[in-house]
N, C-alpha and C positions, 0 to 999 in steps of 0.2 A: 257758223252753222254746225250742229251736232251732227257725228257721227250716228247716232242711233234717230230712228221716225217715231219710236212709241220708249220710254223709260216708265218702269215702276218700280218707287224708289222705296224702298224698309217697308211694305206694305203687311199691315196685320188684320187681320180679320177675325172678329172671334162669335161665336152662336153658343147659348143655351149647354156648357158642358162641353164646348170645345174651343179648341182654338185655329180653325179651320187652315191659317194663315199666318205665319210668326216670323215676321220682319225679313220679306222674300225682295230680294232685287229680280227687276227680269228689264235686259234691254237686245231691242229689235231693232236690227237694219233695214236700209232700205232697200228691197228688192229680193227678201232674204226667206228662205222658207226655215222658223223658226219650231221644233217640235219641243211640249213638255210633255214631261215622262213622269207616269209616277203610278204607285197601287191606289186602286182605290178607295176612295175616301183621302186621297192626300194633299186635297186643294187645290188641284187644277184649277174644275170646273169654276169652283169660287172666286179663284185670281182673275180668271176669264169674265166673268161674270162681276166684279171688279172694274175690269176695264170698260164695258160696255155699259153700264154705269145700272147694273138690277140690283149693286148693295154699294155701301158705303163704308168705306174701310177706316177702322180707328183711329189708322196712326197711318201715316205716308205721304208722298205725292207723285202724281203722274204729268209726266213732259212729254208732247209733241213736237218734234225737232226743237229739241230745245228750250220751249217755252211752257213753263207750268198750265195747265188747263183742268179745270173743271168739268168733271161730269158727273151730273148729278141725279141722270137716267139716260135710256137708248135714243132717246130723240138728239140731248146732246153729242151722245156715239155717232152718231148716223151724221150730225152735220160735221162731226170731224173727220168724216170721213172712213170711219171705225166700225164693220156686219162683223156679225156674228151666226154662224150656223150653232145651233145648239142641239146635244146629246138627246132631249127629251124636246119633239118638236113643238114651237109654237103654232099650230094651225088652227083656222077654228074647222071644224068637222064638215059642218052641213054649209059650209062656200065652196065656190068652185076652186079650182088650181087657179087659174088665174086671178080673179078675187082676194087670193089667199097673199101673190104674190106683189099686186099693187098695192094692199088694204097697208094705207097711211102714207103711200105715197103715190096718190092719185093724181090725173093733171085732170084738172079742168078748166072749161070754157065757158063763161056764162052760167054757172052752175051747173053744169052738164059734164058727165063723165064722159072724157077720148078713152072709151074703152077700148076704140076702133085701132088706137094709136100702140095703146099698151101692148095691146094682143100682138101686134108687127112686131113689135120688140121683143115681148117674151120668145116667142117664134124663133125672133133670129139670135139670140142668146140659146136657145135649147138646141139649135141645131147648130151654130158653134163650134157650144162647149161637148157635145155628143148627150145633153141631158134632157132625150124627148119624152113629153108629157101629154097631158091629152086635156086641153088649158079651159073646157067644159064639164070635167070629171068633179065629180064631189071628192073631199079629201076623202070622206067616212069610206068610199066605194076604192079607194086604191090602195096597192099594196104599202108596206112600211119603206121599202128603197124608193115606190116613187114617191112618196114622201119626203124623204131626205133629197128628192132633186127639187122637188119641189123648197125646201129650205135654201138650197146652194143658189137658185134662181130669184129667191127673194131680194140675196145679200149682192148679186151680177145687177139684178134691173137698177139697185139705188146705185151700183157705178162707187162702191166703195174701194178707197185705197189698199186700207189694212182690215184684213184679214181672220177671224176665228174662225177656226171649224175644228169644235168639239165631238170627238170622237166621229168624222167625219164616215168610217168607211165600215163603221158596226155593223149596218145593215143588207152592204155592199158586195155584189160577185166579185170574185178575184177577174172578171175581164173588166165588170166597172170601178175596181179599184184602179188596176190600171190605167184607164182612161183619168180617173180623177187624180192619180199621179203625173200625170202628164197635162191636164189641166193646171193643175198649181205649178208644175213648171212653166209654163206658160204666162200663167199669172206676175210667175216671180222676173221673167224676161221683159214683161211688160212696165215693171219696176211697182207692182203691187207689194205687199209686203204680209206673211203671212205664218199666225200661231196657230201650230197644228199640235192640240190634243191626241193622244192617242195611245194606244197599250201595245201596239202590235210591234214589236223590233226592227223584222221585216223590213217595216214601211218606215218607218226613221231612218234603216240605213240608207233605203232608196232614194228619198226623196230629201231627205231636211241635211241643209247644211250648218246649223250646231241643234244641239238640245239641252235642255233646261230640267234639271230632277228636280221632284221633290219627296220628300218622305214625313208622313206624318205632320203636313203642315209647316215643314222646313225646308230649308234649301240647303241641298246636298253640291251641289255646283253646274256649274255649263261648263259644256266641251265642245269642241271641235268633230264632226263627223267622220273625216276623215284618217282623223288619230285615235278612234275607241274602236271596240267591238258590241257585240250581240251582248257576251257574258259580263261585260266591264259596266253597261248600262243596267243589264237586270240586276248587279251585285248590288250596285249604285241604287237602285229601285225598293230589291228589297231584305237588303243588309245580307245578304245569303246566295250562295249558286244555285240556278235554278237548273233542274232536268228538262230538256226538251224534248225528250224521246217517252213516249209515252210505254210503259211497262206497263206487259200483260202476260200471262199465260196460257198456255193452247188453251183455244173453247173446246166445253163438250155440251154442247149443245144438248138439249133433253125435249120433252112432250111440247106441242104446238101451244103456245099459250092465245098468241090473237092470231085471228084466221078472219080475212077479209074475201068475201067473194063479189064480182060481178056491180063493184063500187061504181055508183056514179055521181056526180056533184053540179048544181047548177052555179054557172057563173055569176057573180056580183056586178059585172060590167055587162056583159053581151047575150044574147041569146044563147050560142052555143055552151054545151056541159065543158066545166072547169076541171072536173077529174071524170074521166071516160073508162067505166068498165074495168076499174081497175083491182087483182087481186093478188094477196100477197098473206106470208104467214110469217111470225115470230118467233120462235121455240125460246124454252127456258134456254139459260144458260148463254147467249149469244146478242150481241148487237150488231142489230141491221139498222145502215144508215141511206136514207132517202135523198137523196143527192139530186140537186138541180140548178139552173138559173134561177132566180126568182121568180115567179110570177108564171111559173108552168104547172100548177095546179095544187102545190107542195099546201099552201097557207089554208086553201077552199079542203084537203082533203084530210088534213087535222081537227079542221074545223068542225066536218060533219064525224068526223070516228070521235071528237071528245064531247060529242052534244052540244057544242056551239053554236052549229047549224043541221037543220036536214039535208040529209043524203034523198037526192032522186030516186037511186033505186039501189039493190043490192044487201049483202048481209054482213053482219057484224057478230064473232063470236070470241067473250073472253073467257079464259078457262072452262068453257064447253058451255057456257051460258051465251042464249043468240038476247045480245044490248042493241041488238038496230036501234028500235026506239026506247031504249033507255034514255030518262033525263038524265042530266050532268051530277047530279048526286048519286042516281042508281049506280052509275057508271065508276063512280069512284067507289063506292060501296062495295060493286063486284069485283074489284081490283084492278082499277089504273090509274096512276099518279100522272099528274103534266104538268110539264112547267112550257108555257104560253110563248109563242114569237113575240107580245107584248104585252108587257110587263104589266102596265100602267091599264091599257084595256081591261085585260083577263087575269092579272095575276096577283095584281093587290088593290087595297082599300085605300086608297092615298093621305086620306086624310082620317085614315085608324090609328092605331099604334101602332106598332112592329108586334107586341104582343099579342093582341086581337088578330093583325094578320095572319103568325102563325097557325093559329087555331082555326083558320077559318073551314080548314077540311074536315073538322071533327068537333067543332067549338059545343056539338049537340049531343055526344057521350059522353060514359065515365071517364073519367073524373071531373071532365071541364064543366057539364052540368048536375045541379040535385034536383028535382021536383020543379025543373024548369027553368031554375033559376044557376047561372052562369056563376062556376065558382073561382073568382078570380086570382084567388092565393093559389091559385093549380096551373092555371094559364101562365101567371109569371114564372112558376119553376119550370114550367116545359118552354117556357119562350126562352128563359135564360138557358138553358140546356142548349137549347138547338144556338142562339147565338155565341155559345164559347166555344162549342164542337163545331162549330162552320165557319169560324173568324166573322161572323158580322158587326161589324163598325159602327158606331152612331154613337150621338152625342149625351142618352139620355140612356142607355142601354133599353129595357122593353119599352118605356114609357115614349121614345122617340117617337114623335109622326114621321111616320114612314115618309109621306111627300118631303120633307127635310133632308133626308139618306141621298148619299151617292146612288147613282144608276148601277154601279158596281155591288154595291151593297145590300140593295134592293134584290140585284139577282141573286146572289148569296141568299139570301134569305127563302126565296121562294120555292130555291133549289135544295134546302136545307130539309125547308117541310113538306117536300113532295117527296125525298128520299125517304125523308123517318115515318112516312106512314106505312112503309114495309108492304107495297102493293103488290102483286106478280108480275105486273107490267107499268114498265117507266118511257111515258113518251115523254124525251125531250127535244124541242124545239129550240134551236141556238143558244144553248144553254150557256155559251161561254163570251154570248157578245158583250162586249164592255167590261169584258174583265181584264185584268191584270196580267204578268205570264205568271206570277206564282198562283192567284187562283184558279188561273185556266190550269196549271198542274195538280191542283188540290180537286177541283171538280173533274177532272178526268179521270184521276182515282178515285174517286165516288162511282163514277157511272162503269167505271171497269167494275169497281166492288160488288154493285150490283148483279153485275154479269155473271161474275166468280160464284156470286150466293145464289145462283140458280135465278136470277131474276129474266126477263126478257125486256128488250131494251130497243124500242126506236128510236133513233136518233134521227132530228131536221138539221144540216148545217149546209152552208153556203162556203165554209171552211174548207178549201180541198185537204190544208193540212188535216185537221182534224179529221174529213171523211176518211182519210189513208191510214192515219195515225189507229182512229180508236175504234171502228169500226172492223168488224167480221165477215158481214156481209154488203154490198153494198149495191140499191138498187137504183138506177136513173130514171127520172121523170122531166118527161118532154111532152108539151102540148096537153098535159093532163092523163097521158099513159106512159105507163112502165116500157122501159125500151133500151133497158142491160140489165144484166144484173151482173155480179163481178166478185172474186176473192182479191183484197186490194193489194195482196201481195202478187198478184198475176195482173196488174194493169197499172200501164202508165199514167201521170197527172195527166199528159197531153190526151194519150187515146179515153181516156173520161171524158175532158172537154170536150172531145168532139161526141159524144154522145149526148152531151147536156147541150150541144147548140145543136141538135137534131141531123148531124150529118151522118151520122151512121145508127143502126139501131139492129140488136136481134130479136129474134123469137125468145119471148119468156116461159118458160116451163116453169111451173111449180112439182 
């Protein structure tokens, strides 16, 4: 009997201009929480995706205790016992959660769906694992994290052994990371076995007992947890010592740039309003970060300030211009850049180029068009521009379909052309999920840079580091209202928490 449940053995993988994958071993115990580490774009996702059988690798072979096995797609995964949560979810939109999570592994009787049956069981898997759902909800109508529970319950109901979950906790509060740390412990005591993707250090040291690097498509080696550090795995990651400390300079804050008054937002799920009365102001020079659990009104209240949705009632003013009902182009016109909580929704063309993406906020002035027609020798120098000044990766340089790109890469990119339109105001929303730690140190110096040049800077994160770390101001939303605001050098992680789980709150003054 082998010592390892899953080997993959010299595995190569190569796509259109890359070599995604270049003769990587990876073996997995059983019972073992396995993490790989690596920058984006370095092959994880792909090896993972490898295993669970969405490509077929050139060169290798994969053993299940021992014995070579074939897979030739996820259905063969899934009978060996092999889910996968994936980075970019599988859902279809307009099915329910529950739907979402039996579709292909339905029982029936007589031709007849036991939905009766399924439903007991998702039930008792979400309340568990602590990942309750609401197994009626359309996916399109819920938030991005309950999505992700929604993925974790897919991979629990088929009763799989081993384990993926790709970038599992991108989406996730630091209280449901925790929880999901302590579910994979659980997993791993139950003698499941389990490859955890991920970029966070953190969460490798906590939870994984070895890890697996890769860089550029290589294998840098496996280690022991217990015998590395934080710094020894980012060196390992990204050939260089990373800073963790995010460096800035006092703000000086200058003129009100967004002034929100008397905001209100209707819910997507319920009758009651999702953002309640809420108002708040911006100034040049300074970022204010919006701080919350998920799903207290943060998603509904970007949604209506960037013209994604209407606002019930209230006013919007950017640089002294009232945008209430500005469409989504006036709005970028008048001066605000956003980079989207999702990516793939609101922030790119999936199936463009990386080139055309770029462009997509201005593809309608000089130089990019003449007499109407799209000049594309102009498009390629500003796309190559922004992709060597922002590190973005891809196999094809402009010409790559974007759907092809790392999730990593993808956001690099978005983040790249929302900065260089040089707007007065930058809302970003999770700007650093699924990133790496040296691009999460390279976009932090972006959004500080901003700050420095007089910019004003929202920031959406779910990150307590990051709220503490890059932000100035920083305000809390609970239940759809503001209910602290804070200098994050005068507040503790804990006393935030308790303001983000609605146990304490003050009076806001503007």
């Amino acid at each position: 009997m082998s010592d390892y449940v899953i080997e993959m053995l010299h595995i190569t993988k190569e796509f259109p201009g890359i070599k995604a994958n270049d003769d990587i071993t990876l073996q997995l115990k059983k019972g073992e929480i396995h993490a790989l580490l690596g920058e984006n774009g370095a092959g994880k996702s792909t090896l993972m995706s490898v295993l669970f059988g969405m490509y077929k690798p050139e060169k290798g072979r994969i053993l299940k205790n021992g014995q070579e096995v074939k897979i030739n797609d996820p259905n063969d995964a899934n009978a060996l016992g092999i889910g996968m949560v994936h980075q970019h979810f599988k859902l279809v939109e307009v099915f329910s959660v529950l739907d979402n999570i039996i579709l292909g592994a339905e029982d029936t009787r007589g031709g007849f769906l036991l939905k009766k049956e399924a439903r007991r069981k998702v039930m008792e898997l979400s309340e568990r694992y602590g990942l309750r759902v609401d197994p009626d909800a359309k996916i399109e109508d819920i938030s991005v994290g309950m999505q992700q529970r929604v993925e974790i319950l897919k991979m629990l109901y088929r009763d799989n052994e081993i384990l993926i979950l790709d970038e599992p906790t991108a989406v996730l509060t630091p209280q449901e990371i925790d929880e999901l740390m302590e579910i994979m412990r659980s997993f791993a005591r139950e003698g499941k076995s389990i490859l955890f993707i991920t970029h966070k250090l953190n969460e490798i040291m906590a939870v994984a007992d070895r890890c697996t690097v890769l860089r550029k498509g290589k294998l840098m080696g496996t280690v022991e947890i217990q015998n590395t550090t934080k710094e020894e795995l980012s060196r390992m990651m990204v050939g260089r010592d990373v800073n963790f400390v995010v460096e800035k300079k006092q703000q000086k804050p200058g003129d009100v740039v967004l002034s929100v008054r008397n905001f209100s937002v209707k819910s997507r799920v319920h009758k009651n309003d999702a953002v309640k009365n809420v108002s708040l102001d911006v100034r040049a020079g300074e970022i204010v970060c919006l701080a919350g659990i998920e799903g207290n009104g943060q998603t509904e209240f970007i949604s209506a300030l960037t013209g994604l949705e209407k606002a019930r009632s209230g006013h919007v003013t950017l640089c002294g211009k009232d945008i209430s009902k500005a469409s989504i182009r006036q709005r970028s016109i008048a001066g605000m850049s956003h980079v989207p909580e999702d990516r793939h929704k609101h922030g790119l063309v999936l199936d463009y180029t990386l080139a055309e993406n770029m462009v997509l906020q201005k593809y309608w002035q000089q130089p990019f068009q003449k007499h109407g027609f799209i000049q594309f020798g102009e498009v390629r120098r500003y796309a190559e521009r922004l992709i060597e000044q922002y590190d973005v990766r891809s196999g094809q340089g402009a010409d790559t379909i974007v759907r092809s790109m790392s999730g990593g890469n993808q956001q690099k990119a978005i983040v790249g052309r929302e900065i260089d339109t040089d707007s007065p105001l930058l809302v970003a929303v999770q700007p650093t999920r699924g990133l790496d730690v040296g691009a999460i140190e390279y976009i932090h110096r972006q959004i500080v840079g901003q700050r420095d040049a007089g910019k004003a800077v929202l920031l959406v994160s779910l990150e307590l580091d990051e709220v503490m770390n890059v932000s100035d101001r920083i305000l809390v939303m609970y239940e759809g209202e503001i209910v602290g605001q804070f200098d994050p050098h005068e507040i503790t992680v804990q006393e935030l928490g308790l303001y983000m789980s609605g146990a304490k709150r003050q009076e806001v003054l503007l």
